[in-house]
C-alpha positions in Angstrom: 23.3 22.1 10.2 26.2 19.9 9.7 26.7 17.3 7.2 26.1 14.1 9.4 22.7 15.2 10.6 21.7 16.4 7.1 22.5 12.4 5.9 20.3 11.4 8.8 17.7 13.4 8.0 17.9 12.2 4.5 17.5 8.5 5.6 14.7 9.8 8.2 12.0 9.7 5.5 11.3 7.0 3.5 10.4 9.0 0.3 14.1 10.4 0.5 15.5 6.9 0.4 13.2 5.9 -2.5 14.0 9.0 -4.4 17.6 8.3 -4.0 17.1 5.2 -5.0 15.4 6.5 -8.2 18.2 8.7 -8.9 20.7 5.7 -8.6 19.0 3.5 -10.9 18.5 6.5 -13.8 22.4 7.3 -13.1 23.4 3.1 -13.5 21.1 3.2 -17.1 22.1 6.2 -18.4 24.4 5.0 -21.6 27.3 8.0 -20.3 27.8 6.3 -17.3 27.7 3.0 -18.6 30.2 3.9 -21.2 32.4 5.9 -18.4 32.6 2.4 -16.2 33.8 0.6 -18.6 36.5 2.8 -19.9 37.5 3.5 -16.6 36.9 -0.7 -15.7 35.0 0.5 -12.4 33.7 -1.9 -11.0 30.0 -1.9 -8.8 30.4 -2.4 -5.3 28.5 -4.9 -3.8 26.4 -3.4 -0.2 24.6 -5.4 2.0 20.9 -3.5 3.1 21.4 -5.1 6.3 24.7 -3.1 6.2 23.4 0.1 5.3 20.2 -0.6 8.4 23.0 -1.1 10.8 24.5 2.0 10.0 22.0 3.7 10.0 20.8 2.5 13.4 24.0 3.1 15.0 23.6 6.3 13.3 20.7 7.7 15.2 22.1 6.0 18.2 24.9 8.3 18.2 23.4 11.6 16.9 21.0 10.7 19.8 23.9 10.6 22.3 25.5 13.8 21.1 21.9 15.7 21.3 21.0 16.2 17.3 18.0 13.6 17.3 15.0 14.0 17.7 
């Protein structure tokens, strides 16, 4: 299995996206990463969900094309 149809799979089921979700909000509170932003002055990057849905859509629409959908 290659890596573009394992992140397709992962954004397949909606308990993936909710616990990756999970793991992103521990990860933004957790003081060392907090503390590691701000000496490195990272900044958060602003992303649009209708962004990420339209990626995703085209997505399956290509992994449909090149036979790895379902």
């Amino acid at each position: 299995m290659n890596s573009t149809h394992s992140i397709v799979e992962a954004y397949s089921n909606i308990e993936n996206i909710h616990s990756i979700e999970r793991d992103r909000e521990r990860t933004m509170a957790d003081p060392k990463y907090i503390a590691w932003v701000k000496e490195l002055k990272v900044s958060q990057l602003y992303t649009s969900r209708e962004l990420i849905h339209n990626a995703n859509a085209l997505m399956k629409q290509y992994t449909h094309k090149i036979g790895l959908g379902s």
